[in-house]
N, CA, C and O atoms as CSV, one atom per row, in Angstrom:
chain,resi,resn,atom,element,x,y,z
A,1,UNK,N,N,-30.680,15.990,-19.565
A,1,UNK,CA,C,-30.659,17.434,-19.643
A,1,UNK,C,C,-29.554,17.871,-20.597
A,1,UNK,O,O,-28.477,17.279,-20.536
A,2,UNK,N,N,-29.727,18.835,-21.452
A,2,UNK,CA,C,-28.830,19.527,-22.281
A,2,UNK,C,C,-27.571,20.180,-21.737
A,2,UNK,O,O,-27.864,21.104,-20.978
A,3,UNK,N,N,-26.383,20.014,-21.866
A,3,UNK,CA,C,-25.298,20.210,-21.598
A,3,UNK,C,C,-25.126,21.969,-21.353
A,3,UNK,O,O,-24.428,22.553,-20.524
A,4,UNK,N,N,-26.102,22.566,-22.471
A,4,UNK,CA,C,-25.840,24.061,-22.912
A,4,UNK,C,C,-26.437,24.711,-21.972
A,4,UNK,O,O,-26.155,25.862,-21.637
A,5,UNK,N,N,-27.582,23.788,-21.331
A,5,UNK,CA,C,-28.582,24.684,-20.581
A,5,UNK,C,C,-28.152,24.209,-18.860
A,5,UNK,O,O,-28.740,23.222,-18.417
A,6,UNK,N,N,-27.400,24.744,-18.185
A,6,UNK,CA,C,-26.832,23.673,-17.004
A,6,UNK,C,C,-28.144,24.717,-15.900
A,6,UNK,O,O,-28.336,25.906,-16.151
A,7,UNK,N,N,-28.717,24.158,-15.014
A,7,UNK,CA,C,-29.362,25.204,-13.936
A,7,UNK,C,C,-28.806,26.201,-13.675
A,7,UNK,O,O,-27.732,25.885,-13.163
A,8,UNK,N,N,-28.963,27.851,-13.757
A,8,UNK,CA,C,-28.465,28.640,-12.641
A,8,UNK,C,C,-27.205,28.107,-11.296
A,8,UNK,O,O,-27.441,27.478,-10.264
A,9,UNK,N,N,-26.511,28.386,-11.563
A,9,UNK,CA,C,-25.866,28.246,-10.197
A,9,UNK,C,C,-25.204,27.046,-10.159
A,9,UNK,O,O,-24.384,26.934,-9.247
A,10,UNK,N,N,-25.398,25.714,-11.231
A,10,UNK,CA,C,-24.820,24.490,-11.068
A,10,UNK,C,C,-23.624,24.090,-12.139
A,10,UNK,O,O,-23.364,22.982,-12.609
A,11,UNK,N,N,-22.890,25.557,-12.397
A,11,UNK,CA,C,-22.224,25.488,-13.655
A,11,UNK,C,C,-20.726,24.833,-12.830
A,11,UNK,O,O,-20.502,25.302,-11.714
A,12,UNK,N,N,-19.488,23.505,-13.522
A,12,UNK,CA,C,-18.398,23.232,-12.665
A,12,UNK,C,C,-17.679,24.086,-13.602
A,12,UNK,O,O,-18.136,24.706,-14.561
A,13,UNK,N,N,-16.473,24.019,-13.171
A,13,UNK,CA,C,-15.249,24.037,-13.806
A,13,UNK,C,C,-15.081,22.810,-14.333
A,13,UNK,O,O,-15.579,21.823,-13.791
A,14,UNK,N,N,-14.277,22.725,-15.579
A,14,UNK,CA,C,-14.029,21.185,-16.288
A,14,UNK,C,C,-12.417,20.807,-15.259
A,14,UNK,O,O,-11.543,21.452,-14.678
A,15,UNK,N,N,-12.743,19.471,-15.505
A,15,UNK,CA,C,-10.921,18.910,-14.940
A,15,UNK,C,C,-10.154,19.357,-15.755
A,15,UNK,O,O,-9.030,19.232,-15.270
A,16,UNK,N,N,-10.106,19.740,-16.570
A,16,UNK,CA,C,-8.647,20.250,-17.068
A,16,UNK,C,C,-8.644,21.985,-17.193
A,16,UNK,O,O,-8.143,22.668,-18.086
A,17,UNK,N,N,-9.288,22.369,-16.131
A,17,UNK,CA,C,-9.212,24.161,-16.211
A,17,UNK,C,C,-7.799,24.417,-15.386
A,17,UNK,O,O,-7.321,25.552,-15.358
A,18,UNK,N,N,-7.230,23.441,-14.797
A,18,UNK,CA,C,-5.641,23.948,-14.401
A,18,UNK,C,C,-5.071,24.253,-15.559
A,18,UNK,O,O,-4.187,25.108,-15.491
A,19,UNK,N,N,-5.415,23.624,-17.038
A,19,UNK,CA,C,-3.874,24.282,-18.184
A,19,UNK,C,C,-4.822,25.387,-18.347
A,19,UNK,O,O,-4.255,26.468,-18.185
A,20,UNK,N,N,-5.872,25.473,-18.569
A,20,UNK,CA,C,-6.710,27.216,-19.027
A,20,UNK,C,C,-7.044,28.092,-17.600
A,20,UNK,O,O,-8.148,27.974,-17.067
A,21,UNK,N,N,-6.255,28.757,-17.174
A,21,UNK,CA,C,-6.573,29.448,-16.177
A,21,UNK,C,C,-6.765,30.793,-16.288
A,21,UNK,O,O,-6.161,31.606,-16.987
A,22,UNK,N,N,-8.099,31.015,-15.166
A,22,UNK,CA,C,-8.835,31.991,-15.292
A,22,UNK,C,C,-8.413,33.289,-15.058
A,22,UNK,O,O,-7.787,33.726,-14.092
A,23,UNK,N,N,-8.879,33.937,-16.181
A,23,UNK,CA,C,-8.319,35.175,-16.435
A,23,UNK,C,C,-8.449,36.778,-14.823
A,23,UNK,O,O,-9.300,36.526,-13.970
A,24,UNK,N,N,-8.046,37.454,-14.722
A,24,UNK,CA,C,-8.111,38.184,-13.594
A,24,UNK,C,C,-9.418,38.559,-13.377
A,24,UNK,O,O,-10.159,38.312,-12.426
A,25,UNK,N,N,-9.660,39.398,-14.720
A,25,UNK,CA,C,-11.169,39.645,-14.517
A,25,UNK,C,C,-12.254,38.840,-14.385
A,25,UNK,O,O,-13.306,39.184,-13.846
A,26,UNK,N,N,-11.980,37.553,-14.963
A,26,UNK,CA,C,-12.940,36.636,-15.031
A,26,UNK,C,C,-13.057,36.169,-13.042
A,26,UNK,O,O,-14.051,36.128,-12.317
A,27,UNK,N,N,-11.705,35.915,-12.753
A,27,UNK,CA,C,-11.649,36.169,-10.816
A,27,UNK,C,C,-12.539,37.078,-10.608
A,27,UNK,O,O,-13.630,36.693,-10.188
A,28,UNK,N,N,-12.364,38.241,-10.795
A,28,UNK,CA,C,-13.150,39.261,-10.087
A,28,UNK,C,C,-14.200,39.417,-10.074
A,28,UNK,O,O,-14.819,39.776,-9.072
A,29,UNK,N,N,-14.689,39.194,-11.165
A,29,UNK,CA,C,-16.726,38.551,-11.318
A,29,UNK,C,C,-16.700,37.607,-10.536
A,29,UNK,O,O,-17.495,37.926,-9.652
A,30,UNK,N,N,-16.156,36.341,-10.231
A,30,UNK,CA,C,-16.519,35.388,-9.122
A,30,UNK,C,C,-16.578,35.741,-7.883
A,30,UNK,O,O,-17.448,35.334,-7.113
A,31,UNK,N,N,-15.364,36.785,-7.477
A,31,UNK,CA,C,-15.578,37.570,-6.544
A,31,UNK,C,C,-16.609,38.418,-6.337
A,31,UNK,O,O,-16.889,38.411,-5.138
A,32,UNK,N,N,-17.358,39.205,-7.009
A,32,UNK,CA,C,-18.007,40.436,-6.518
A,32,UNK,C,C,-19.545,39.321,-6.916
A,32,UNK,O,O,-20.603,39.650,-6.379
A,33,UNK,N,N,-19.535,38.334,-7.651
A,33,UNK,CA,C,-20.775,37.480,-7.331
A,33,UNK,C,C,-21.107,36.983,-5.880
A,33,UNK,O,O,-22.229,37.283,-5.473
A,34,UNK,N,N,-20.040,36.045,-4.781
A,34,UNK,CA,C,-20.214,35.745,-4.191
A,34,UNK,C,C,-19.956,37.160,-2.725
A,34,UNK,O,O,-20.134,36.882,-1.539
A,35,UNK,N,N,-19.739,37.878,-2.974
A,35,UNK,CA,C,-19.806,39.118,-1.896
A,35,UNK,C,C,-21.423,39.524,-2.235
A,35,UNK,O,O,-22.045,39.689,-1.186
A,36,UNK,N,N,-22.047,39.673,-3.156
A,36,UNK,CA,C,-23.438,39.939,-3.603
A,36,UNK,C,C,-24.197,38.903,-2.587
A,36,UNK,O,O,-25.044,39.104,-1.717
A,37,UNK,N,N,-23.696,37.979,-2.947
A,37,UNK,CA,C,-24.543,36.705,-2.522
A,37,UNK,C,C,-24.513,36.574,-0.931
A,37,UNK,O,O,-25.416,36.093,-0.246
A,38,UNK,N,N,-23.418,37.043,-0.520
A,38,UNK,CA,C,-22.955,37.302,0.642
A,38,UNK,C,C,-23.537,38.303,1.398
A,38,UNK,O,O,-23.151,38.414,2.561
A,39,UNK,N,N,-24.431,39.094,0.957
A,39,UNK,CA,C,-24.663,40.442,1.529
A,39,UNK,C,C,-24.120,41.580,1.622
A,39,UNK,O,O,-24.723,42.508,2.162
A,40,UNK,N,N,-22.870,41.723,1.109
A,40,UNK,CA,C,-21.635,42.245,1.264
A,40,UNK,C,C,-22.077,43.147,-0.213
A,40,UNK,O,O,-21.385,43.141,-1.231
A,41,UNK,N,N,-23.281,43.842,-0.065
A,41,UNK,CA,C,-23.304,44.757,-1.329
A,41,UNK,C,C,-22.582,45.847,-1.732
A,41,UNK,O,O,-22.195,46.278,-2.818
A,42,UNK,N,N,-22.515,46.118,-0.823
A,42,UNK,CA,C,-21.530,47.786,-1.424
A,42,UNK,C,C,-19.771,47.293,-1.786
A,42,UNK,O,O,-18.945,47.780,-2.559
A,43,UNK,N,N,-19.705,46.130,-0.837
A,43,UNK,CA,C,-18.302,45.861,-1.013
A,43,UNK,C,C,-18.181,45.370,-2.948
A,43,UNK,O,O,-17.478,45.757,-3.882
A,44,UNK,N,N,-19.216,44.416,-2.796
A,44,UNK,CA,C,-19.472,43.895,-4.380
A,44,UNK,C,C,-19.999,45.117,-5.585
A,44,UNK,O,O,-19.709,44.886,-6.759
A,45,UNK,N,N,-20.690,46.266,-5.282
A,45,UNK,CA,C,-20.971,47.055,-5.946
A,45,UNK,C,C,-19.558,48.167,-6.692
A,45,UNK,O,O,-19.476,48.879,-7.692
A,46,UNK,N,N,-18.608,47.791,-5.536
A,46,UNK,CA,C,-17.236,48.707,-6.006
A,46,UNK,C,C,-16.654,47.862,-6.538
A,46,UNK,O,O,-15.711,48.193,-7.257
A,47,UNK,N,N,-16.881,46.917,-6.437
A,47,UNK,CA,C,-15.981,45.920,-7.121
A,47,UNK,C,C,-16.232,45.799,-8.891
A,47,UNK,O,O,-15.579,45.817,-9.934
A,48,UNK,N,N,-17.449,45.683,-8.473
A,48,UNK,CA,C,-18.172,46.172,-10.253
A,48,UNK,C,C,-17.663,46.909,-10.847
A,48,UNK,O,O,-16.909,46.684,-11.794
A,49,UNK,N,N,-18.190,48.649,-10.107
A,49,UNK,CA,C,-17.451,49.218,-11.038
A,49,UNK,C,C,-16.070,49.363,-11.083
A,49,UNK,O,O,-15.684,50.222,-11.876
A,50,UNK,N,N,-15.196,48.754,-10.441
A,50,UNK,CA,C,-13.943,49.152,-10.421
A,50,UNK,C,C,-13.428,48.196,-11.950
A,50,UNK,O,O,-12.751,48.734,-12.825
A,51,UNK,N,N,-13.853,46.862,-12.031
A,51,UNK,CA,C,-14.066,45.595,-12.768
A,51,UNK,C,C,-14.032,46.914,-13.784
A,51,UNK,O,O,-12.932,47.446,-13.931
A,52,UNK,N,N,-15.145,47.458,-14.474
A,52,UNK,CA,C,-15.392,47.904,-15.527
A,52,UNK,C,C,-14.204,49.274,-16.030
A,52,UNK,O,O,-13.323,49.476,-16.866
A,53,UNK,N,N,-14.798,49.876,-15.047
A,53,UNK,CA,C,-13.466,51.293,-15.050
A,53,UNK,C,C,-12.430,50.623,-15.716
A,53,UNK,O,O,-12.489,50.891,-16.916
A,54,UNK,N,N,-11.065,49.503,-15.317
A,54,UNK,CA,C,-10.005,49.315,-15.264
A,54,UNK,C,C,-10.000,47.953,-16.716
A,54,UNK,O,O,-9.036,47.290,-17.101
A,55,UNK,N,N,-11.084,47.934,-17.101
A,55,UNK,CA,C,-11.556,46.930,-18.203
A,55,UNK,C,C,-11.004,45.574,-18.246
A,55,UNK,O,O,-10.310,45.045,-19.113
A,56,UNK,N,N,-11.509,45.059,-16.993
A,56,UNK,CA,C,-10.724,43.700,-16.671
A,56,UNK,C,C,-11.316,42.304,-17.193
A,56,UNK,O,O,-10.921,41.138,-17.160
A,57,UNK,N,N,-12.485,42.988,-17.706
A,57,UNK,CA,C,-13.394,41.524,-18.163
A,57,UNK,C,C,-12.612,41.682,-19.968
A,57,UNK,O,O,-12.085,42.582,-20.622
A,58,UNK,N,N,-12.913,40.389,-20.149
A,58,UNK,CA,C,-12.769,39.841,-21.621
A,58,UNK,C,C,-13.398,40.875,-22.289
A,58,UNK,O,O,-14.306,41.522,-21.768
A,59,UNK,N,N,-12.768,41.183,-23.982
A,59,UNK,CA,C,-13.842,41.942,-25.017
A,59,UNK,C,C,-14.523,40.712,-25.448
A,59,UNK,O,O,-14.147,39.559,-25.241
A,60,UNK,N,N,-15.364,41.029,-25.950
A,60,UNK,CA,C,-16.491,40.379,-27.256
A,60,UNK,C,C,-16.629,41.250,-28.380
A,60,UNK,O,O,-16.602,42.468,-28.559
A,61,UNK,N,N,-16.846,39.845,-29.341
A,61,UNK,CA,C,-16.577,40.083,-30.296
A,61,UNK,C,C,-17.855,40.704,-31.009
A,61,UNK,O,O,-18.733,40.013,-30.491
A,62,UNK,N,N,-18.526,41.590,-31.886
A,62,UNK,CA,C,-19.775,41.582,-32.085
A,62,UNK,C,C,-20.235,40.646,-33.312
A,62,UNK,O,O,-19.764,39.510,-33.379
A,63,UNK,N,N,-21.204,41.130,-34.345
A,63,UNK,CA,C,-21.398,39.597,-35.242
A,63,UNK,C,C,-20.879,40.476,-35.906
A,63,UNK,O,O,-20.290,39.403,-36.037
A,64,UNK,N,N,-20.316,41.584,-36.672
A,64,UNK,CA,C,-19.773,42.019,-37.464
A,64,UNK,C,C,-18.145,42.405,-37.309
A,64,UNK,O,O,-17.694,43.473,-37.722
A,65,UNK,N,N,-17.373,41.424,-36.683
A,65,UNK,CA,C,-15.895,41.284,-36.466
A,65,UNK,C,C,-15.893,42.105,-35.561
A,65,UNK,O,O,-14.987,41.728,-34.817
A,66,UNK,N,N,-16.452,43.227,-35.042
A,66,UNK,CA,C,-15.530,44.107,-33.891
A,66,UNK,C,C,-15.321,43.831,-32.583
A,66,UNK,O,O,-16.142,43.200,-31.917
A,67,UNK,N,N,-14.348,44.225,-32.171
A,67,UNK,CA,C,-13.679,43.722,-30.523
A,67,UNK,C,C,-14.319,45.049,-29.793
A,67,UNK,O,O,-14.286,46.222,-30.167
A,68,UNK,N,N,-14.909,44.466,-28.633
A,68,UNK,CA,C,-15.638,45.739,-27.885
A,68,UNK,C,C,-15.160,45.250,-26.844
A,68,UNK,O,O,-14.745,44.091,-26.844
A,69,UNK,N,N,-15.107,46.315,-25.344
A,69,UNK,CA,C,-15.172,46.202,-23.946
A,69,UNK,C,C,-16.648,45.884,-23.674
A,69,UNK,O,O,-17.673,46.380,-24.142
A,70,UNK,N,N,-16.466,44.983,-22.847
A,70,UNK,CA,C,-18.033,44.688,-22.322
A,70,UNK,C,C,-17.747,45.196,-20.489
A,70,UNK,O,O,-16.704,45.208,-19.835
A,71,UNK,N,N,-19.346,45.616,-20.062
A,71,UNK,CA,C,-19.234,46.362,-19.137
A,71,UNK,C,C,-20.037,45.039,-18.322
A,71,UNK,O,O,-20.707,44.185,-18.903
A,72,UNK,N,N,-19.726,45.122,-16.466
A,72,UNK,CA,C,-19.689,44.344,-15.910
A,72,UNK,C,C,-21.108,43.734,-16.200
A,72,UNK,O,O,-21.089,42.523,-15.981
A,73,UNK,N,N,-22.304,44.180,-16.614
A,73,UNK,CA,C,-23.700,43.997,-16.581
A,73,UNK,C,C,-23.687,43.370,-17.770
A,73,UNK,O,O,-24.261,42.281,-17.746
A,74,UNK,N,N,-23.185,43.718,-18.888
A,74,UNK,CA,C,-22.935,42.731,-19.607
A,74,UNK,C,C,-22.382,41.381,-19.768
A,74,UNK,O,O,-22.872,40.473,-20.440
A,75,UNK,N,N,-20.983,41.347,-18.862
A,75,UNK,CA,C,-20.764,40.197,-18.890
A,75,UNK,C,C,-21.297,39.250,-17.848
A,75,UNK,O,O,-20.796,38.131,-17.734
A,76,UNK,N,N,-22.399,39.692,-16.997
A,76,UNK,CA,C,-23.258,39.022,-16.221
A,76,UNK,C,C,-24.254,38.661,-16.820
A,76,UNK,O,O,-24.875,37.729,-16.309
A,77,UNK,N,N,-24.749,39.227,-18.049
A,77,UNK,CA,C,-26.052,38.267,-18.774
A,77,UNK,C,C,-25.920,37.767,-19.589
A,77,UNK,O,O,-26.867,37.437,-20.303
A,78,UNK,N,N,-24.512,37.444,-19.892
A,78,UNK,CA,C,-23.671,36.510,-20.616
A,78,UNK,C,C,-23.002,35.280,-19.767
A,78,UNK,O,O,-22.704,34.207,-20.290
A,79,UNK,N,N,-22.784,35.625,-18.214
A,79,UNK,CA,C,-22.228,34.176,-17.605
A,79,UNK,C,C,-23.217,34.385,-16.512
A,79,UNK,O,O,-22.716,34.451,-15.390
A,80,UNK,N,N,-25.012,34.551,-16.622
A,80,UNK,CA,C,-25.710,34.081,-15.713
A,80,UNK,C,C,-25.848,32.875,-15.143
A,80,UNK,O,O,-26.469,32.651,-14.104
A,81,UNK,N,N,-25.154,31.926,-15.954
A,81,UNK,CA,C,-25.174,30.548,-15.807
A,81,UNK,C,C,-24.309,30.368,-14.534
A,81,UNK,O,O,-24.695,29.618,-13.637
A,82,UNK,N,N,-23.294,30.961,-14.458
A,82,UNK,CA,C,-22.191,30.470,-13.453
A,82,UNK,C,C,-22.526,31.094,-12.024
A,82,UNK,O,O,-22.567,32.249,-11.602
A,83,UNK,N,N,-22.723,29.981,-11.524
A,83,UNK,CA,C,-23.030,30.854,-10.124
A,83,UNK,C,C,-21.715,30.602,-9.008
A,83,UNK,O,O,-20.612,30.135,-9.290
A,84,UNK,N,N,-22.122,30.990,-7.875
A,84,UNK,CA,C,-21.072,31.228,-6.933
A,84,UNK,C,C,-19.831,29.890,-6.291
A,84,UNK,O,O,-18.716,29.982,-5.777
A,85,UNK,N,N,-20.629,28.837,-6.610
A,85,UNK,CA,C,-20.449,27.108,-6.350
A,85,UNK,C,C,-18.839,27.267,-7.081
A,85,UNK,O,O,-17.792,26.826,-6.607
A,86,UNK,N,N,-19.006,28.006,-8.319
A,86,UNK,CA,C,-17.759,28.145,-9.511
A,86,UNK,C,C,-16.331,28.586,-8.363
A,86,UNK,O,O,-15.322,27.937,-8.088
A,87,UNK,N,N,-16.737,29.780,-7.952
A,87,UNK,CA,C,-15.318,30.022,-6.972
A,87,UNK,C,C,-14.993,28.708,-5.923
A,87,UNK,O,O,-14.053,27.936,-5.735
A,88,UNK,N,N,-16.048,28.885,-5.487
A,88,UNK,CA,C,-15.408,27.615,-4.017
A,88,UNK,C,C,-14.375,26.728,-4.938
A,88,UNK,O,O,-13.188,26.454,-4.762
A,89,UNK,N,N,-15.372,26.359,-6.078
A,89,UNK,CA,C,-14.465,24.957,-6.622
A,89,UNK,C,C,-13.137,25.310,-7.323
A,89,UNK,O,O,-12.258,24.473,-7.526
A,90,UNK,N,N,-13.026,26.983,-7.784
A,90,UNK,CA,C,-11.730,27.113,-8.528
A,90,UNK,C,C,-10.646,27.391,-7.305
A,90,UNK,O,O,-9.424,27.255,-7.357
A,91,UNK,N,N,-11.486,27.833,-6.161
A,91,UNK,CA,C,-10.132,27.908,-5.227
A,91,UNK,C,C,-9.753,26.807,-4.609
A,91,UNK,O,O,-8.543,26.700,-4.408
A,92,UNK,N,N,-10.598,25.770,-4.171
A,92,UNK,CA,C,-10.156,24.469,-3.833
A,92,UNK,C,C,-9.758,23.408,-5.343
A,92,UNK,O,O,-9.568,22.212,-5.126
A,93,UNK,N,N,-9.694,23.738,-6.271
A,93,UNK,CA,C,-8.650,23.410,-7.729
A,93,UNK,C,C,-7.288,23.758,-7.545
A,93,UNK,O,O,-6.342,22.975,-7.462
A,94,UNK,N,N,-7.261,25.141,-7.480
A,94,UNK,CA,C,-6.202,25.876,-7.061
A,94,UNK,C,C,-5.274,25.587,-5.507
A,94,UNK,O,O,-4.109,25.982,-5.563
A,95,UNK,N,N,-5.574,25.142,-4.584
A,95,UNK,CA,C,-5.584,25.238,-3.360
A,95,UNK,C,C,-4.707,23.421,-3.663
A,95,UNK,O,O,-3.483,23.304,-3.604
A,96,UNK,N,N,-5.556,22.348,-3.934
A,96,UNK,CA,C,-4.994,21.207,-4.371
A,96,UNK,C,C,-3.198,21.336,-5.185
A,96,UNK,O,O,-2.129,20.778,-4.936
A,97,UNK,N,N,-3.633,22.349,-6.193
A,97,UNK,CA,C,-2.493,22.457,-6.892
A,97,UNK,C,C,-1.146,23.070,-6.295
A,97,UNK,O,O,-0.076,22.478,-6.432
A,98,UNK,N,N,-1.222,23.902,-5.838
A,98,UNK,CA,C,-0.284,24.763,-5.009
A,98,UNK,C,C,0.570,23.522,-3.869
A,98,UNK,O,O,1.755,23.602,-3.544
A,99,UNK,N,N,-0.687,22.111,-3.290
A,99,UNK,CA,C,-0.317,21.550,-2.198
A,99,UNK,C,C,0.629,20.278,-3.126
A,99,UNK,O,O,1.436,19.579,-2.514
A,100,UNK,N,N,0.448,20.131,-4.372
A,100,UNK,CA,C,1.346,19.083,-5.067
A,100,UNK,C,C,2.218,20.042,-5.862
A,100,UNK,O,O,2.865,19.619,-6.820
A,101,UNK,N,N,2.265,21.644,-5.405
A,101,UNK,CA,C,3.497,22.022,-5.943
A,101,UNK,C,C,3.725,22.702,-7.390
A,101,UNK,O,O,4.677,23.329,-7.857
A,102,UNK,N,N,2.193,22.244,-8.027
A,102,UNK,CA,C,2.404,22.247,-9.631
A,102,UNK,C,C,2.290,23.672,-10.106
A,102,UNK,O,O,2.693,23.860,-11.254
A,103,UNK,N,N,1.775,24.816,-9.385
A,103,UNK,CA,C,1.487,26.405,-9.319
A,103,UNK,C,C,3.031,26.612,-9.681
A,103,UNK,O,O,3.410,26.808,-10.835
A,104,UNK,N,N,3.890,26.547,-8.562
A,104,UNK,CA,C,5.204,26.933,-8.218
A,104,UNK,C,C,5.899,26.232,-9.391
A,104,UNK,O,O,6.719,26.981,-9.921
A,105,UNK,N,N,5.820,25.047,-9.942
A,105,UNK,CA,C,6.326,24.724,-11.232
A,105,UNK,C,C,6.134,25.298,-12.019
A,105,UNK,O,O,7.170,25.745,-12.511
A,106,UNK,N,N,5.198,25.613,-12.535
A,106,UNK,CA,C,4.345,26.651,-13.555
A,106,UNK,C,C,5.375,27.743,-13.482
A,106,UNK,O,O,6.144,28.021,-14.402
A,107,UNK,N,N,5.323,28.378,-12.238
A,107,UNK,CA,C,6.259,29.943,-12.468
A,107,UNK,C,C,7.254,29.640,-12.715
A,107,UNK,O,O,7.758,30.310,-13.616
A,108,UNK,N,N,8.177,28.455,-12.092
A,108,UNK,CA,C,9.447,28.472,-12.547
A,108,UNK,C,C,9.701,28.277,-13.732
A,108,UNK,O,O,10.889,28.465,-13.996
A,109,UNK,N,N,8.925,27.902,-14.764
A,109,UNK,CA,C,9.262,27.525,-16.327
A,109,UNK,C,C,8.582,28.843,-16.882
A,109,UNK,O,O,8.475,28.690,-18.099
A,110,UNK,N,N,8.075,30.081,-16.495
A,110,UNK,CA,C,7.971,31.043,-16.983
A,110,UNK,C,C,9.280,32.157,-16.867
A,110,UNK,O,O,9.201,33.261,-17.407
């Protein structure tokens, strides 16, 4: 199977996403995915727009150099690939790291 095309829903995190860590907004789409998924619609529906209002997702770039805000619906048919599997595994990434300490290192050299 093609690397580019992973199933719906079976997208990982790579082993080395502890040095690239995920941006706030990029959290908050994982969040208001798995509250969706959860049933938890209205909770996930404010979350959306709050996501967008406060412009927490990444810009994109268009094909003619410009930097735009992308709105939460956008950046969902751009990371349809990633499904909810993505949080469990970035918080138990995260969750590992914190227990060998290496989080708390991190801040102290900032």
């Amino acid at each position: 199977m093609d690397k580019k095309h992973t199933p719906k829903g079976d997208a990982k995190l790579p082993k080395h996403s502890a040095a690239a860590p995920v941006q706030q907004g990029e959290l908050c789409f994982l969040i208001a995915k798995y509250l969706q998924s959860a049933g938890c619609n209205t909770a996930a529906a404010a979350l959306q727009d709050e996501i967008t209002k406060k412009h927490l997702l990444p810009r994109r770039t268009t094909i003619d150099g410009g930097v735009v805000e992308q709105t939460y619906t956008e950046f969902c048919a751009v990371n349809e690939h990633v499904g909810i599997k993505q949080l469990e595994t970035y918080l138990k990434q995260h969750m590992r790291e914190i227990s060998k300490g290496e989080i708390i290192e991190q801040k102290k050299k900032k």
